[in-house]
N, C-alpha and C positions, 0 to 999 in steps of 0.2 A: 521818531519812527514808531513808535508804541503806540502815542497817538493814536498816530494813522493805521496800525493794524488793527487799534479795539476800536475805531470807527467802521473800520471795512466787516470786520465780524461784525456787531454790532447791527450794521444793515441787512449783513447775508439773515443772520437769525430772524431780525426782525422781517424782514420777506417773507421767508418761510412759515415763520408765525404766521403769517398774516394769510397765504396762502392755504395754509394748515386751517386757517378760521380757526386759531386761537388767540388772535389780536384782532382786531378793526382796522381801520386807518388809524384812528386818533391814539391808538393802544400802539401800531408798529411804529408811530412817532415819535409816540413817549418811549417807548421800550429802545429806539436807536439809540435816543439822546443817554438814558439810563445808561445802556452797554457801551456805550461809547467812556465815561465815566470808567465807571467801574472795569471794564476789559483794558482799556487805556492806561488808565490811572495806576490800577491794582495792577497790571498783570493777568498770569494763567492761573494762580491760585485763587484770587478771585472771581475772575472767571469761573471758575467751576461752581464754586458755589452758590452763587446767581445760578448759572445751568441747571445745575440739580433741583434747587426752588422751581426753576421756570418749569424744565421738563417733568418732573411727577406732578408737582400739581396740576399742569392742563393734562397729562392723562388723566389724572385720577378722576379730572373733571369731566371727563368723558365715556367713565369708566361707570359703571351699574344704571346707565343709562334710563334703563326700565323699574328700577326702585326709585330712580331722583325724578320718572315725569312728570308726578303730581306734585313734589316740592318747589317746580321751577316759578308756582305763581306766587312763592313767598319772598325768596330771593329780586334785590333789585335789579339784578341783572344777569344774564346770561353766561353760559360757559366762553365767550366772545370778548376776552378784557380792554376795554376803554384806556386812554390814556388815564385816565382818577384812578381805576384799577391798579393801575402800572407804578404811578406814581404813592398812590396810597400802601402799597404793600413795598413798592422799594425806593421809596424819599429817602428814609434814615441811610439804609446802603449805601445809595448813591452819597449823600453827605460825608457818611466816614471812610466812602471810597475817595472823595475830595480830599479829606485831612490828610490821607496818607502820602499825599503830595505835600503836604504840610510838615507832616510827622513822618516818615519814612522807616522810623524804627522802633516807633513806638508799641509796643503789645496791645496796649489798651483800644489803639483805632482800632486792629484786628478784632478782637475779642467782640466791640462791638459793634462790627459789623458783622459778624458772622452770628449773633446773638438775636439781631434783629430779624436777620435771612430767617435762623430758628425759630421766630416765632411766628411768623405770618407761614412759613412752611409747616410749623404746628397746628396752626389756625385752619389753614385749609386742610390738611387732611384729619382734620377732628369732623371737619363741616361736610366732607366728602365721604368719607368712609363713618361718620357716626349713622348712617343713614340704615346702616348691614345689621344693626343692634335690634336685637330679637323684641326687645321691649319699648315703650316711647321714653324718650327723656324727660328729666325734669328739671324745672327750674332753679340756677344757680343760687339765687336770693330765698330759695326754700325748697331746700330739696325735696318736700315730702309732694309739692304741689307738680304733677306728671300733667304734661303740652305734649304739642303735636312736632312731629319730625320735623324739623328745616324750621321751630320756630328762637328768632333770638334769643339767646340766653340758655338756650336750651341746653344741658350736657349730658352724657352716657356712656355707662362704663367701656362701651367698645371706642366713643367719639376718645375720651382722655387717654387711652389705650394708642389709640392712634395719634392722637396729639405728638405723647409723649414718644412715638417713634419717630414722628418727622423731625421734632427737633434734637434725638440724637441721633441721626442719619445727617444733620449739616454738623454737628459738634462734633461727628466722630472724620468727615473730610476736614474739616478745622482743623484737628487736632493731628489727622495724619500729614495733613499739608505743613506745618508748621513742626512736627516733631515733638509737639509739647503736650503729654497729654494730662495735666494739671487741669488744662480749661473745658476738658470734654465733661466733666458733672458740671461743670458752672456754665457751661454754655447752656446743657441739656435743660437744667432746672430754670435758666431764665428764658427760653423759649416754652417750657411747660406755664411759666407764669405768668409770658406775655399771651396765651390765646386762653387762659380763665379770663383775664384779664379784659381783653376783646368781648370774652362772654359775658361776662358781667356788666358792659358796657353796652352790650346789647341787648340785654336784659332790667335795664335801668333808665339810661338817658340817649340812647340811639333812636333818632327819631321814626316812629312805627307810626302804619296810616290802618283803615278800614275799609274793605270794598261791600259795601251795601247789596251790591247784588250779590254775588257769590257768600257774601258774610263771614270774610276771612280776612284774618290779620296779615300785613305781608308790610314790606320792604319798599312795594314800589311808589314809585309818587311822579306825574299827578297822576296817571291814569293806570288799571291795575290790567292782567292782561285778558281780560273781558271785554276792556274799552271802558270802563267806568269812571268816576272819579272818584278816586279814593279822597277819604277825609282824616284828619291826625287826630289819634287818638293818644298817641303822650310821647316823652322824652325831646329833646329837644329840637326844633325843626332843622336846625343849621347843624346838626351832627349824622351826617348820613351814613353809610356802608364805606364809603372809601375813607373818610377819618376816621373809625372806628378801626381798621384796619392798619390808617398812620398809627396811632394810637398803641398798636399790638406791638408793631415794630420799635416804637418808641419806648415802649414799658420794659420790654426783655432785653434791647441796649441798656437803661437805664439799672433794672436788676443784676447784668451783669460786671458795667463796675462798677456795682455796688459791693459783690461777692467779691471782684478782685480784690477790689479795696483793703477789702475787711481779709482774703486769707494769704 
């Protein structure tokens, strides 16, 4: 019966999502299957904090509108998330919402799933609200070397600021939801360390292209939105924006039991 009730949410959201034009098609099909998971699986504890990820980040994403227009041609894609989007920022979730039918009372699933939510919820709004930062960022691999807004790798005291609130805004529902609040600095720190992380990753080996006409670095690939062909200028071709992103999620699960472990 659980199921069947985080199937029926699950669709309603995704609907509305999709209606809202904060999903696609291929994004409210991934997102069913996701919430189906995780609302099924988990529960309402769960549930929510998936929610909370879903719901600020697409406002946020919709939110300074008029300071992100010139950034949109850096970005691979739109405030309109894809199923890659969907699955890219909540694969790991969705996994250790699986285990928990597995493990039912184990902490460690919790912990890292709710570490993972923390860190793609950190990611975006470092990436959303670093944008409001009076100065431009600079790049993670040297800090002294100052890029242009929206470009990878790029970080800023307002972006880490903001980071570091999204991910304790899921550690501190973690923590209220569960009673425990031992995990709310170790969730917080491994979502702060999963979206450097992301950043660094997007500043290194995330594969980046060149649009010749416009003569700007950006995300998209093949064509840039001039109608160009962008051409690759480094990191690796087959690591694009949605696994940089698994990747975030991956790293701040991993961080976290890590910390259990150890305290």
């Amino acid at each position: 019966m659980q199921l069947l009730l985080g199937f029926l949410l699950a669709i309603l959201i995704a609907f509305l999502a999709y209606k809202a034009r904060s999903l696609n098609k291929s994004g409210a099909v991934a997102a069913a299957f996701t919430g189906t998971i995780i609302f099924g699986v988990g529960g309402l504890s769960w549930a929510i904090l998936l929610l909370t990820f879903f719901i600020t980040s697409s406002g946020l994403s919709r939110a300074f509108k008029k300071r992100k227009a010139n950034l949109e041609e850096k970005f691979s894609k739109g405030h309109e998330r894809d199923a890659g989007q969907v699955f890219g920022n909540g694969g790991i979730a969705t996994f250790f919402a699986a285990l928990h039918y597995l493990y039912p009372n184990e902490p460690w699933v919790w912990v890292g799933f709710a570490a993972s939510l923390a860190a793609v919820n950190a990611d975006t709004w470092a990436t959303e609200l670093g944008v409001l930062n009076p100065n431009p960022p600079r790049m993670i691999t040297n800090l002294t070397k100052v890029v242009e807004k929206g470009t990878s790798g790029g970080i800023s005291l307002v972006g880490t600021l903001a980071s570091l609130t999204g991910s304790a805004l899921i550690a501190f529902l973690a923590s209220l939801l569960t009673g425990n609040w031992s995990i709310f600095p170790l969730i917080t720190l491994a979502g702060l360390a999963g979206s450097l992380f992301d950043s660094l990753l997007g500043g290194t080996v995330q594969a980046m292209y060149y649009c010749p006409t416009d003569k700007k670095e950006t995300e998209k690939h093949p064509l840039h939105t001039c109608g160009t062909q962008t051409v690759h200028i480094r990191g690796w071709t087959w690591l694009d924006n949605d696994l940089v992103n698994f990747s975030c999620g991956a790293f701040g699960m991993l961080v976290s039991l890590l910390l259990l472990g150890i305290f």
